[in-house]
C-alpha positions in Angstrom: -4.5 -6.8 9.2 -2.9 -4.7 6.9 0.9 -5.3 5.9 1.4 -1.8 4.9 4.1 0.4 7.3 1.2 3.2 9.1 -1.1 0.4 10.0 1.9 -1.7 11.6 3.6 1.8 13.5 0.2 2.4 15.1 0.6 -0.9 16.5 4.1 -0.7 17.6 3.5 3.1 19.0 0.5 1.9 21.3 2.5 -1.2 23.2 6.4 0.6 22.3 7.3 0.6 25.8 4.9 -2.3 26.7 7.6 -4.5 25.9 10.7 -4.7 24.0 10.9 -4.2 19.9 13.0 -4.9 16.8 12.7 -2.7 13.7 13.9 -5.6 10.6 14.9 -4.0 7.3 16.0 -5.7 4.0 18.4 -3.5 2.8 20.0 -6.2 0.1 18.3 -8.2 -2.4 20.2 -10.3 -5.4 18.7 -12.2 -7.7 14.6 -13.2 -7.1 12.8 -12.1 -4.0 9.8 -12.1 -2.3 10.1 -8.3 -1.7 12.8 -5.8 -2.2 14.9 -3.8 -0.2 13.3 -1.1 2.0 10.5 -4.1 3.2 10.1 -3.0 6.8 8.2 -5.4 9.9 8.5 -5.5 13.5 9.1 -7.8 16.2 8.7 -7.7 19.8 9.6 -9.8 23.1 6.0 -11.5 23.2 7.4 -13.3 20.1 4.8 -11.1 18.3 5.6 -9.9 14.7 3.8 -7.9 12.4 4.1 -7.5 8.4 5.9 -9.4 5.7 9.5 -9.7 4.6 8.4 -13.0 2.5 6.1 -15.1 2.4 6.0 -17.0 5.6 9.6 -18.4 4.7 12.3 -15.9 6.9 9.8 -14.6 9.5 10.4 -18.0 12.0 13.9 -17.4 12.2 14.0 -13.8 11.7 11.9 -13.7 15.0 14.6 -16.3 16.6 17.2 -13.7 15.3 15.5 -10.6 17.0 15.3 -11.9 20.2 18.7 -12.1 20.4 18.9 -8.7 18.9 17.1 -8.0 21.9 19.4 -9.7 24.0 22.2 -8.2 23.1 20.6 -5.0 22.5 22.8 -4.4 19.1 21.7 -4.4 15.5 22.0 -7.9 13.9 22.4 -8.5 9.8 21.8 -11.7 8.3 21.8 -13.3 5.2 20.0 -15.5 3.5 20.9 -16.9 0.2 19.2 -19.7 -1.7 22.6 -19.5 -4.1 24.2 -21.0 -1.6 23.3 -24.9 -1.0 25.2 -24.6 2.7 22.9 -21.4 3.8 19.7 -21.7 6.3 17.9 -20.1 3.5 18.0 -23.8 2.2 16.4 -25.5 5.1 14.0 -22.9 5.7 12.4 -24.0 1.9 12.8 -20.3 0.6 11.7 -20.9 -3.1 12.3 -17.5 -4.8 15.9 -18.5 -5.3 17.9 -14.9 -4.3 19.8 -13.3 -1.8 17.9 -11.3 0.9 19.9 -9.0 3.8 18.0 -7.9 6.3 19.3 -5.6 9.4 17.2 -5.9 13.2 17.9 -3.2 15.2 16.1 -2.3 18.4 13.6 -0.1 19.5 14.0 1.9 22.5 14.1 5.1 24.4 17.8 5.5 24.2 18.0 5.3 20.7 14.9 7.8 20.3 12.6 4.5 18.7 14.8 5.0 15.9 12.9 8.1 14.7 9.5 5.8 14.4 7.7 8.1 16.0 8.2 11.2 13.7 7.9 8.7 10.4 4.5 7.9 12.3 3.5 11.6 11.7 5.2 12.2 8.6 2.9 9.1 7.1 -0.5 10.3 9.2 0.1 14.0 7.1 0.1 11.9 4.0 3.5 12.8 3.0 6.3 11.2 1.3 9.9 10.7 3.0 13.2 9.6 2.9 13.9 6.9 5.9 17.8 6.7 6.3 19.9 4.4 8.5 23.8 5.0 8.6 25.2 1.5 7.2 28.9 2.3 8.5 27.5 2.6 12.3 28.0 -0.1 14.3 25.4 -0.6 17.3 22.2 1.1 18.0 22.3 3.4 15.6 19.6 6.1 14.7 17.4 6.4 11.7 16.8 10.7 10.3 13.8 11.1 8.5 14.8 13.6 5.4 13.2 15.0 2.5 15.8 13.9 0.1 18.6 11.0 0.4 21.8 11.7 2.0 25.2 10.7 1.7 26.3 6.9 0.4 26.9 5.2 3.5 23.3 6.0 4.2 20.6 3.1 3.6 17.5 5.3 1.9 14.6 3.6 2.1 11.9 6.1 0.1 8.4 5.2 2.3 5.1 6.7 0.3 1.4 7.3 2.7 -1.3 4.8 2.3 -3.0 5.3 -0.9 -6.2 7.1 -0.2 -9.3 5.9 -2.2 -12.3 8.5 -2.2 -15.7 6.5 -3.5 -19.0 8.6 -4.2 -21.8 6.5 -4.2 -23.5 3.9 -1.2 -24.9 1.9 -3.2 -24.7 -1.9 -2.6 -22.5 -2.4 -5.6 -19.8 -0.3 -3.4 -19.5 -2.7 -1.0 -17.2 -4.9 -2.3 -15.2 -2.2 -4.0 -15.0 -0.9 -0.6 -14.0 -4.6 1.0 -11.1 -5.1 -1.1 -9.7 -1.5 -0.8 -9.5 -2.1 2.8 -8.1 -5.9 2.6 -5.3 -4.1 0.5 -4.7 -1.5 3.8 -6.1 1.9 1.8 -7.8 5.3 3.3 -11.0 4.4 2.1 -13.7 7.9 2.3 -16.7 6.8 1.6 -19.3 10.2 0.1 -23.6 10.0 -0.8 -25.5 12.4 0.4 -28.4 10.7 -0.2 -30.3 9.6 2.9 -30.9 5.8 2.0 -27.2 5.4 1.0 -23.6 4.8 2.6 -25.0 3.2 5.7 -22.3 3.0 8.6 -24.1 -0.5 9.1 -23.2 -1.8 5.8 -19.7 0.4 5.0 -17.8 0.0 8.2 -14.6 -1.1 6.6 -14.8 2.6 5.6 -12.7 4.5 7.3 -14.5 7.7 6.7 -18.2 8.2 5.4 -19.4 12.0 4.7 -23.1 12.3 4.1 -22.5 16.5 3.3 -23.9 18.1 0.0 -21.4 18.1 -2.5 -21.4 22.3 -2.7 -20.3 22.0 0.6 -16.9 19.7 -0.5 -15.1 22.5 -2.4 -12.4 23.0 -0.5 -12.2 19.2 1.0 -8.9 18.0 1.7 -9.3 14.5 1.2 -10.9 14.7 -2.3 -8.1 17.3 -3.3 -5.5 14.8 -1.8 -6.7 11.6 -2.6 -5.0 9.5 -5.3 -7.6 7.2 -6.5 -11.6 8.7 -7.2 -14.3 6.4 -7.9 -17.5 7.4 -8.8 -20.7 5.4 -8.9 -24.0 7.1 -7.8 -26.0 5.5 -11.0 -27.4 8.8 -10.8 -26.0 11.7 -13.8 -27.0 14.7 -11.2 -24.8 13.2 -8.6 -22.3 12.0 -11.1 -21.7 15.4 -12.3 -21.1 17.4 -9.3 -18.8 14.4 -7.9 -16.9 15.0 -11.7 -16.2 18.2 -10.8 -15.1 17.9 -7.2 -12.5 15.1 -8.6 -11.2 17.7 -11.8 -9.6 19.9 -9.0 -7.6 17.0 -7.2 -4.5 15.5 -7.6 -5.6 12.3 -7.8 -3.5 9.6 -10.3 -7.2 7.5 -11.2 -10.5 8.9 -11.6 -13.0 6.3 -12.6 -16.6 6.6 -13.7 -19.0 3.7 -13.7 -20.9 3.7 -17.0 -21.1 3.1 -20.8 -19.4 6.4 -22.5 -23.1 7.5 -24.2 -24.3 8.5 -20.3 -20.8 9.7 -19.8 -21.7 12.6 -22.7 -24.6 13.1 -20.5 -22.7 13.1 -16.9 -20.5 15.7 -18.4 -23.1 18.3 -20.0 -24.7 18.3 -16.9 -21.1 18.8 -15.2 -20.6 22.1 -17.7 -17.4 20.4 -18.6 -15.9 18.8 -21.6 -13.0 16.5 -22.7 -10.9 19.4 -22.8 -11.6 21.5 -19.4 -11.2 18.4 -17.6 -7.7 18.0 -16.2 -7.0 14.4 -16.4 -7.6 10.8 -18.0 -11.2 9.7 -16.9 -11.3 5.8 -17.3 -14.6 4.9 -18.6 -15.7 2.4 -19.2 -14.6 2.2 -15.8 -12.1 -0.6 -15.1 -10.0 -4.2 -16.4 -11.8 -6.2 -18.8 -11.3 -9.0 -16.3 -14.8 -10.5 -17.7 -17.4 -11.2 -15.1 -20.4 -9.1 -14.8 -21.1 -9.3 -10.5 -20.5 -6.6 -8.1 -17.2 -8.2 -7.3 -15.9 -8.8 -10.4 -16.4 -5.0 -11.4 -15.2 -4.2 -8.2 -11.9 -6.0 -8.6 -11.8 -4.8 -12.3 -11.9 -1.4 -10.9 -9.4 -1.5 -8.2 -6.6 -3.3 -10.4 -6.6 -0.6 -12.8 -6.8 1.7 -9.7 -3.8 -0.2 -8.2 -1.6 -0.2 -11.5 -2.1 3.6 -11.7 -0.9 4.5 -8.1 2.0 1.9 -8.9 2.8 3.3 -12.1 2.5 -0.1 -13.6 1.0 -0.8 -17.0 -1.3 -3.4 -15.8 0.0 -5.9 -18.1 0.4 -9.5 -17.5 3.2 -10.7 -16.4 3.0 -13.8 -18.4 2.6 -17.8 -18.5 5.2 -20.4 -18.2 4.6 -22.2 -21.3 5.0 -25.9 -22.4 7.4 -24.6 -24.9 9.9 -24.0 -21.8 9.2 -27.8 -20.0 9.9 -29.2 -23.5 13.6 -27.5 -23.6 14.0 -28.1 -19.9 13.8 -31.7 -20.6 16.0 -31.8 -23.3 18.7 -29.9 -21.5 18.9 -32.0 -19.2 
């Protein structure tokens, strides 16, 4: 399952009176952290939670602490800090070394599902959104959805749709590029028009397949609003008319599979040029990652995919050398 925030408020909105639920919300971080502030998961009174504050470190005791935020029915803040020797953060093993807050609040009719329900829609239109929470209230307070943040004693968490992947070609080598999209919780649309291709059978982690004509796609929504393009038909025809369908999106990555010799080729038969299209067309397609197997170039494809949607330069992050254990030791 997905740890991304729409997957996790579809599961909350079908039980939400089921049972009872606790929103949990780091809204502090100092130092080294698993994730930042604005992490969102839920709990509920089966003793049920769903998505990831850390990694497997706070969520036993943050579910002990939401069931007596449900007790109580208040909002509960705790903290746990691995500067601190005396803190629970140090018998519960937490390794990353910081300070994480996180505020439980719970989930009910009376306090409208702390506007869940309409972030639910906002996300589902693909839109982005300021979640706020008013730190200076006291108990049961209720979370606005605006456009922009608000005043200072509001906690903003800025919450982005699920990236949406659009992949034309069914080939088999689109399987695994298709598997790992939806193991990281993306909209995955999955477009050949071919006959023999994009199989529901074989592509049902898909979430969408369209088996139109590509004249017919214009005016398509998804391809217009999708932020990562793929394209890998190992056909130039197909390649072409699926170029020009992804020059009038908005999409941050367009990929095509393919040494940049065909590429000439994919784009005469396109009508366009370097200069008519819009936007950077990565081709060679992908991370040299090495590895020549559908799931290697799959993976090498998705991390550059990933790094553009992030706005990350895809660099790495670098290697703790035996330089550092050397000076370790002598410090000490």
């Amino acid at each position: 399952m997905s740890n991304r925030l729409a997957p996790l408020l579809d599961i909350w909105f079908k039980q939400k009176d089921e049972c009872q639920w606790v929103l949990a919300s780091i809204i502090e971080t100092k130092g080294s952290s698993y994730r930042k502030a604005g992490a969102i998961m839920l709990f509920n009174s089966l003793g049920k939670s769903y998505g990831l504050l850390s990694g497997g470190c706070l969520e036993s005791d943050l579910l002990r602490q939401a069931q007596k935020c449900i007790t109580k029915n208040s909002n509960i803040s705790v903290c746990y800090d691995m500067q601190d020797e005396a803190d629970i953060a140090w018998q519960l093993g937490i390794g990353c070394g910081g300070l994480v807050k996180v505020l439980l609040q719970p989930i009910h009719k009376n306090n409208n599902y702390l506007d869940l329900i309409k972030l639910k829609d906002v996300l589902a239109q693909r839109k982005q959104c300021t979640y706020q929470v008013n730190l200076e209230s006291s108990n049961n307070h209720v979370f606005t959805i605006q456009s922009e943040a608000n005043l200072n004693s509001f906690f903003n968490i800025k919450i982005s749709p699920t990236p949406s992947l659009i992949v034309f070609g069914g080939g088999i080598d689109s399987k695994p590029l298709i598997k790992m999209a939806n193991t990281l919780g993306w909209d995955i649309t999955l477009i050949d028009s071919r006959p023999g291709y994009a199989r529901n059978a074989y592509f049902n982690e898909a979430n969408a397949i369209i088996k139109q004509k590509y004249k017919t796609l214009t005016d398509d929504a998804k391809i217009q609003q999708a932020d990562a393009i793929v394209i890998m038909h190992h056909n130039v025809n197909l390649d072409a008319q699926a170029l020009n369908l992804a020059n009038n999106s908005k999409a941050k990555y367009i990929g095509l599979l393919g040494p940049q010799h065909r590429t000439e080729k994919v784009f005469s038969q396109a009508g366009l040029t370097p200069l008519t299209f819009k936007k950077p067309l990565a081709n060679p397609i992908g991370l040299d990652l090495g590895g020549e197997l559908p799931e290697s170039i799959a993976l090498s494809i998705l991390s550059q995919a990933h790094a553009k949607i992030e706005n990350s330069n895809a660099k790495s992050l670098g290697f703790y050398q035996q330089e550092t254990i050397i000076e370790l030791a002598y410090s000490n």
